[in-house]
N, C-alpha and C positions, 0 to 999 in steps of 0.2 A: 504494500500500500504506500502511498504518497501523504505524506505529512510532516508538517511544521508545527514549529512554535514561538511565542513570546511570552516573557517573564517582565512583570512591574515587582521593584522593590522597592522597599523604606521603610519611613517608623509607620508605626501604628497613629492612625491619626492623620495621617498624610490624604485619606481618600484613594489610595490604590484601586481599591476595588472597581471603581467607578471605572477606571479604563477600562479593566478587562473584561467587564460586565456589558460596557458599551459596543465594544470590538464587538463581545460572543454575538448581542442581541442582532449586530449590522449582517454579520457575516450569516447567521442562522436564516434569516429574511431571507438572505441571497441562497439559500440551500446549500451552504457548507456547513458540513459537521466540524462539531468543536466539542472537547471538555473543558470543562474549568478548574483547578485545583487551586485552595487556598493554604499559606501556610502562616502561623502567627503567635507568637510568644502569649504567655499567661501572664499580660500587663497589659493594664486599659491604654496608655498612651505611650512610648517612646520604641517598643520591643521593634525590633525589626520582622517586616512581614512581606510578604509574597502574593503574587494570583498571577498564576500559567492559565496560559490558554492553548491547547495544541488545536490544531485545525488539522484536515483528515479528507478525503475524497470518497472514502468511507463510514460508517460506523464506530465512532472510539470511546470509550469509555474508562482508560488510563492517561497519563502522561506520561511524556519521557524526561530522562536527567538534561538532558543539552538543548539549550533553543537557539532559534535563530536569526531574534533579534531579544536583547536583553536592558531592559530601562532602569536606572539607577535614582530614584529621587533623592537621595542622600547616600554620605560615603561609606558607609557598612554595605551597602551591594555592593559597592564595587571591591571593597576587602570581601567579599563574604564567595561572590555567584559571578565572579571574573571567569574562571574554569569554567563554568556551565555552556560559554559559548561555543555555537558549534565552527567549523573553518568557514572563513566567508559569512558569517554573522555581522549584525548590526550589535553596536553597544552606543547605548542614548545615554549619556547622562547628563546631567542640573547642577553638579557641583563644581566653582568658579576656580578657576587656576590650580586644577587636579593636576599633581603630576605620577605618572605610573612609574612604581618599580622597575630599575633597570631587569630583573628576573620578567617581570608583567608585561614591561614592553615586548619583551620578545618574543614572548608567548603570543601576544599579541600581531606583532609582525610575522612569525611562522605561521598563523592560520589567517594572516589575509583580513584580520577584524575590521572593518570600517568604525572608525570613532566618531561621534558625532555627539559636539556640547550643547545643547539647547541655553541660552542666555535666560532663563524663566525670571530672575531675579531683577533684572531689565526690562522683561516685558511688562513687567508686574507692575512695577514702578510707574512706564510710561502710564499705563492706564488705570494706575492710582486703586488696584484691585487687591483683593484677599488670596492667600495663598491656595486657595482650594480651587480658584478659579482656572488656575493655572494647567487642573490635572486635564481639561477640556485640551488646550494647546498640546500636551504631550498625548491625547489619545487623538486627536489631526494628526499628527507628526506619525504613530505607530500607523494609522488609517492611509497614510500617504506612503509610507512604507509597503504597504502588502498592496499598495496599487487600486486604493477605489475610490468611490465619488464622495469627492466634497457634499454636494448636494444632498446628500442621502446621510453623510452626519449630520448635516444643518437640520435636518428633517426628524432625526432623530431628538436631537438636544431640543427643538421644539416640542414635540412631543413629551419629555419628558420632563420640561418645566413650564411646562404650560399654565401650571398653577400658580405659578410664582408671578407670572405677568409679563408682556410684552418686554420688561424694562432689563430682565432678567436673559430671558432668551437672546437679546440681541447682545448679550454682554456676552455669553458664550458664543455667539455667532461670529463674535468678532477675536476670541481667544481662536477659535474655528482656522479664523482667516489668518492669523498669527501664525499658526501651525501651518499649515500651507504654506506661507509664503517661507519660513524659517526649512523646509523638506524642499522646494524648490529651488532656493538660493543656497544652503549647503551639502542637498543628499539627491540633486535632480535626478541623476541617474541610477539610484540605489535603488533597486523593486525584489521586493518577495517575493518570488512564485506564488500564490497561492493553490492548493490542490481544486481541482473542480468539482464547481458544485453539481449538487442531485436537487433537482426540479421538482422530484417531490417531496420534500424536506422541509419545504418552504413554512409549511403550515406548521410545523413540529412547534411543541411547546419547548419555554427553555427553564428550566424547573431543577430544583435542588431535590436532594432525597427528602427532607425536611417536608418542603412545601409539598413533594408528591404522597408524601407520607399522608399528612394532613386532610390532604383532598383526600386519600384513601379511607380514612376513619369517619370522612363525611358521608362519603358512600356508602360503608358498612351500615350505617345509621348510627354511628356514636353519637349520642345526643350529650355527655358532660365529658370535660378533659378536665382533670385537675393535677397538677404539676407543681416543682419546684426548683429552680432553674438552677443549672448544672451541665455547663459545657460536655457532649456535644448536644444534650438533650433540649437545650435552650431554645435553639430551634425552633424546634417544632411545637413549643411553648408561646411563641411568639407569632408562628405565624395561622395559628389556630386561636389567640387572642386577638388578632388582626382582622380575622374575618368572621369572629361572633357573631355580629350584627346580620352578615348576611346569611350565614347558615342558623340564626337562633341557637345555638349552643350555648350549654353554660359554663361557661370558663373560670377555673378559682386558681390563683394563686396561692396555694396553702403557706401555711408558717412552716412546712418541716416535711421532709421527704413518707414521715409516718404518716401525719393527718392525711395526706395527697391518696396514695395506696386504699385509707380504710374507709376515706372517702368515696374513692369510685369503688370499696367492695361494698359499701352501704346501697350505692345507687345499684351498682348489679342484684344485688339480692333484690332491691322492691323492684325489679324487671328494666332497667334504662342502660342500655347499653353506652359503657365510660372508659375510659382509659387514663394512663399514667405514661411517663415517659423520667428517667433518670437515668446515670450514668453509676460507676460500679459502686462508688460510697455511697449512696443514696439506696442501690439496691440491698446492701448490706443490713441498713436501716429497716427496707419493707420488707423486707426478708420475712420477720415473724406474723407478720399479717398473711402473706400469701401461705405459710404454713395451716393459719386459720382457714382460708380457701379452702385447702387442700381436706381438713376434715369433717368441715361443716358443707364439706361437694359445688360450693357458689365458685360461679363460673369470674374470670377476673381476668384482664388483659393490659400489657403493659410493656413498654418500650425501654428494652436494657442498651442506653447509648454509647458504646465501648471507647473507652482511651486508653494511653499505654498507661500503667504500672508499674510497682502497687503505690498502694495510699493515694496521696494527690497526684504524687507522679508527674506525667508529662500531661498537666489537663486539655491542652489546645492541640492534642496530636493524635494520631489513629492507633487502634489496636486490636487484638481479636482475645486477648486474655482476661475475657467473663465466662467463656463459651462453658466451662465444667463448671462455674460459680454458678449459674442460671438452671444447670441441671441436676446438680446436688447440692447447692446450697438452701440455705434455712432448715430446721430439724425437723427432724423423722422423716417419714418415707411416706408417700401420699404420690396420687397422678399427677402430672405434668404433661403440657407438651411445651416443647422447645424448635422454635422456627426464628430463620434469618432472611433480613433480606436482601439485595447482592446489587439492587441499582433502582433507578427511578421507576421502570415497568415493575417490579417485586414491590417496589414503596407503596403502590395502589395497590396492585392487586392481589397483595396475599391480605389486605387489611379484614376484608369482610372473611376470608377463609379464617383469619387468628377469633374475632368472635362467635364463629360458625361453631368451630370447634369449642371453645368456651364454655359455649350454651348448652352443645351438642352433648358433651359428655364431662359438662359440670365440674370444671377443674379449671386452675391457673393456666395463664396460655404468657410465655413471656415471648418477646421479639426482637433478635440480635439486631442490632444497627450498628454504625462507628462514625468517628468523625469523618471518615473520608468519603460515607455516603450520604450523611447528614449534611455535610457544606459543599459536597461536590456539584459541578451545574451541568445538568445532563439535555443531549435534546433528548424528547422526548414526543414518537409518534401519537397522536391526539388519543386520550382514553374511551376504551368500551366503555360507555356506562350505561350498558345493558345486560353484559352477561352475568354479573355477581349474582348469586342468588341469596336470600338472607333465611337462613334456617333458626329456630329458638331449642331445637332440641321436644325433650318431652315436660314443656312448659302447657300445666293447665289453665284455662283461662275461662272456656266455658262454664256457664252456669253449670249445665245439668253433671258435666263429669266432674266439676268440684264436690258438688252433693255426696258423689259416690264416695270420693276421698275418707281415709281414718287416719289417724295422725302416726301411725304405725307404717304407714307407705310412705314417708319421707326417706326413712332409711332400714326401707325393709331389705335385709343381708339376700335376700332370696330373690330381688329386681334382677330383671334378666338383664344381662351385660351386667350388672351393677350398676346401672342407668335408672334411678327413681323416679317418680313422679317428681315435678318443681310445680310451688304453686308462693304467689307472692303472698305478703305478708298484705292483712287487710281485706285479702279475700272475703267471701262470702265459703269458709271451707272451717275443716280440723284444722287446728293448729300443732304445732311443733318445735320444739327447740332447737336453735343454730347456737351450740355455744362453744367452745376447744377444748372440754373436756372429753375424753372419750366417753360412747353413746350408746342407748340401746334404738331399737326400731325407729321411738318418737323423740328422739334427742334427748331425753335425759338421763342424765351421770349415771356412767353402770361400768364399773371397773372389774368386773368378772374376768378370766382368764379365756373363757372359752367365746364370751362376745368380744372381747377383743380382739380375736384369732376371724370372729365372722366379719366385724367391721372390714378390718385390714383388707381381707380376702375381696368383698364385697367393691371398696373403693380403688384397688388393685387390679380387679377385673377389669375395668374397662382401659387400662392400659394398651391388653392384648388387642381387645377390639379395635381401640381406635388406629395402632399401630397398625394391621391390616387393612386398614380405609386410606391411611395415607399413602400422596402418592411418592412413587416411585423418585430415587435423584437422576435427574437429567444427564444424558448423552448429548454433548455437544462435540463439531469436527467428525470425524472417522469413526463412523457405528462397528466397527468392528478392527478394532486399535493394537499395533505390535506397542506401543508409549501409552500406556494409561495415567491422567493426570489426574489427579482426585483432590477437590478444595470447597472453599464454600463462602459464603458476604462477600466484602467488597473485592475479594481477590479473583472475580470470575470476568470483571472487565478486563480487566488485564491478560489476564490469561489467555482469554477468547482475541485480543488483538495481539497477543505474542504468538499465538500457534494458527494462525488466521489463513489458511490456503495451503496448510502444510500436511502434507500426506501421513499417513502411518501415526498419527495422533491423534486422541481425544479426549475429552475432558469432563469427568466425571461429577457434577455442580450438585451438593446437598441444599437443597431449602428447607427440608426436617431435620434436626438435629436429633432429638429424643420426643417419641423412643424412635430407635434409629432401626430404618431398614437398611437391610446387607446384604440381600439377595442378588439382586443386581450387580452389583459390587465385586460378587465372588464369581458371578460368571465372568464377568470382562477381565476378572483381574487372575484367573484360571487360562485365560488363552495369550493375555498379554507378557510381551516379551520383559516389559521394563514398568514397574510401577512408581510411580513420583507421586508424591504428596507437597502443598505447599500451603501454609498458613502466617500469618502475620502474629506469631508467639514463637518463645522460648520453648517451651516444654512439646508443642504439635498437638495441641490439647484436644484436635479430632482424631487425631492418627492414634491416641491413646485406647480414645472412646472405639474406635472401629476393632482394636486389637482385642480389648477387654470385651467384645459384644462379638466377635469372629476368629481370635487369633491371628487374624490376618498383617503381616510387615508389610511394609514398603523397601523398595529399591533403594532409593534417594528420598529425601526431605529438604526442601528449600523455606530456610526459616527466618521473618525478620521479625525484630524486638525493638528497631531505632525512633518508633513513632512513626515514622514516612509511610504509605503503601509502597507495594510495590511499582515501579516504575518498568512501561514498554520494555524501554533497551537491554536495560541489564535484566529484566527476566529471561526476555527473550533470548542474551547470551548465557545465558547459565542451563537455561533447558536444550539449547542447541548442542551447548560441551557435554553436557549428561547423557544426550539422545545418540553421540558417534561415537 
């Protein structure tokens, strides 16, 4: 495939984003594919931070380490993502009588680097503006680079301040022309290939996992979110606040990761389907509530938003080390399921499946995410919002089969699957106790030895069943593979754009985690020559799970722990040296 990139850096605070944001939105119009990656220290203002955009002629959903034009809004990029350019790269930078390293220079000069100082500090001045105004000139300047119409960012920056007022728009219209004329007068004949676009693309949305998340819980019919904000989960905290109004949702801010959890389990038991969204220390926190879930059978759904570790750790960075926190953590043993989602298409559409299942078979539902899919910015082909289906399980509601109800069918050991009757609180029915003590039939306290053996048995059963309704992990590449690659979350963009057209490979993608099928698994991984596994942790915390549930090794493990995802190129060279 044909693909490029550019990188903005500086402090936090600077308005980065806003370039690469504006690039994506020009270029997606025009039907080029692009990603976006952000990167950004755990400091409200001075941290130094990033946002790549790779563009692609295809389908991408990674970046790579090297781009090919690199902006420096202050001097820590250029100390920092000097290397990152690729030979024959642009490097933009804003800082006044820079001089490089005799080592920098040369490096510079053997790949051919074009340097180019934008005067911002000058411009600034002349036109008597704020520094933020300035990020408009240096996204002209990137826009003039890969070769496209003024007019169409003029068009754009209208559009996007249009509320601010005429008086506004024409101040960036004129940063606009700044840029331009500063690309014509120092870099006229410097052009970025761009890869070509696809015409039917055009339409595509340009969406974070965050916002497709969101939309997705709209769809399910979440009707309460309550949260407590907690990088990477903040997100989706925010932009589910943001659109209250027009989905009628009830959005609460709690005081504390516990309220938030016992909250949306309150609203699930009286039948309103809620959710939660936190990151690992906050899971820790809800931990003993989802326990409560687990024994009083109330269905409960919630967003585990992973960073690196442990403790605070790296909180502004990606990671996949929750993934056995979320399946065995909080005490004792009770159903679960455990599902992840891998990109913007999984951010909607597994939402209404994670409360389907919920409902279905009355147990905690949690839902892997990371920061790298939560602020990643994906296109994304326009959503079904017709195929979901919304299932409540065996939720009674009518009159006449409430009548039948006795308060002994709530948690009768002898319901087939161990799948009871649900009936809300308030009903016109028997009542029955939800409380975390263990139970007899109608929920109250009975610590017997031999019901405690039918309880267990009873809420355990439906383990099995639901495991054989789940479906199967996807075959992506080469349906019949000598290189089996087996992974799962945000590591399957990447992957799927490293092994992308290449013969003799396929790639084996979990979106059920627990309980985990293996079936699959053992056939492809019974003919195949070479097994690879690759996850973003220390320990392979699925290659663990797979072994302890199959015995099954792997060939090779490709492991990172440094916070980054995986990037295109270097996966791509690492599976290429393992594969000959």
């Amino acid at each position: 495939m044909s693909r490029i990139s550019f990188k903005v850096t500086g402090a936090q605070g600077q308005g980065i984003n806003s370039v690469g944001e504006m690039v994506a939105k020009g270029l997606k119009r025009a039907g080029h594919h692009v990603f976006g990656y952000r990167e950004y220290m755990s400091v409200i203002k001075g941290g130094h931070s990033s946002y790549q955009l790779d563009i692609c002629d295809s389908h991408i959903e990674s970046s790579e380490t090297h781009v090919d034009i690199l902006v420096c809004l202050n001097y820590i990029g250029l100390q920092r993502d000097l290397g990152s350019v690729k030979e024959g790269g642009v490097l933009l930078h804003l800082i006044p009588d820079w001089k490089f390293s005799a080592e920098d220079q040369k490096m510079l000069d053997d790949k051919k680097i074009q340097i180019l100082y934008l005067p911002m500090e000058k411009i600034l001045k002349e036109h008597n503006s704020r520094p933020i105004v300035g990020n408009m000139c240096v996204t002209a300047v990137v826009w003039g680079l890969l070769g496209r119409n003024y007019d169409t960012l003029k068009d754009m920056a209208a559009e996007q301040f249009a509320h601010k007022g005429e008086k506004v728009i024409a101040l960036n219209h004129t940063f606009i022309d700044e840029g331009k004329k500063f690309k014509e007068e120092s870099a006229g004949a410097i052009v970025i290939d761009v890869p070509s676009p696809d015409a039917a693309r055009t339409d595509d949305l340009l969406v974070t996992g965050s916002e497709a998340m969101g939309m997705g819980m709209v769809h399910a019919g979440c009707r309460m979110y309550c949260g407590y904000p907690m990088t990477p989960a903040s997100p989706l905290l925010k932009y589910i606040a943001d659109n209250q109004n027009k989905t009628n949702m009830v959005v609460k801010q709690a005081e504390d990761e516990i309220t938030a959890i016992q909250m949306v389990s309150g609203a699930m038991h009286m039948g309103t389907r809620a959710a939660t969204a936190t990151s690992g220390g906050g899971y820790d926190l809800m931990s003993e509530t989802l326990s409560l879930n687990g024994i009083i059978e109330n269905p409960s759904v919630m967003v585990l938003a992973m960073r690196q570790g442990p403790s605070t750790g790296l909180p502004t960075w990606s990671g996949q080390g929750d993934m056995l926190l979320s399946i065995f953590g909080s005490h004792g043993e009770y159903p679960r399921l455990v599902m992840a989602v891998s990109d913007s298409q999984d951010c909607f559409d597994l939402m209404p499946d994670a409360f389907n299942y919920a409902e279905e078979y009355q147990l905690p539902v949690t839902i892997l995410t990371d920061k790298h899919i939560a602020e990643g910015l994906y296109m994304q082909p326009q959503y079904d919002l017709k195929k979901a289906k919304i299932s409540r399980g065996n939720l009674v509601t009518k009159q006449a089969e409430l009548d039948k109800l006795v308060s002994a069918d709530r948690y009768n050991p002898a319901a087939k699957d161990g799948i009871s009757p649900r009936w809300l609180p308030g009903a016109k029915a028997a009542t029955y106790c939800a409380q975390g003590d263990e139970h007899d039939s109608e929920g109250n306290v009975e610590e017997g030895g031999q019901n405690a053996i039918e309880q267990m048995d009873k809420r355990m059963k439906k383990m099995a069943v639901m495991k054989a309704a789940l479906p199967d992990p996807e075959l992506f590449g080469d349906q019949n593979p000598e290189t089996l690659i087996v992974s799962w979350g945000s590591n399957k963009g990447c992957i799927l754009d490293a092994i992308k057209d290449q013969k003799g490979i396929g790639y084996l993608h979990y979106s059920y985690l627990w309980p985990l099928r293996i079936e699959k698994l053992e056939a492809l991984a019974a003919k195949a020559k070479k097994i690879i596994f690759i996850e973003a942790t220390y320990q392979g915390h699925l290659s663990k799970l797979i072994r302890m549930e199959s015995g099954l090794t792997f060939d090779h493990q490709i492991l990172k722990y440094d916070g980054r995802p995986f990037f295109f190129d270097e996966l791509q060279g690492k599976l290429l040296t393992m594969n000959n």
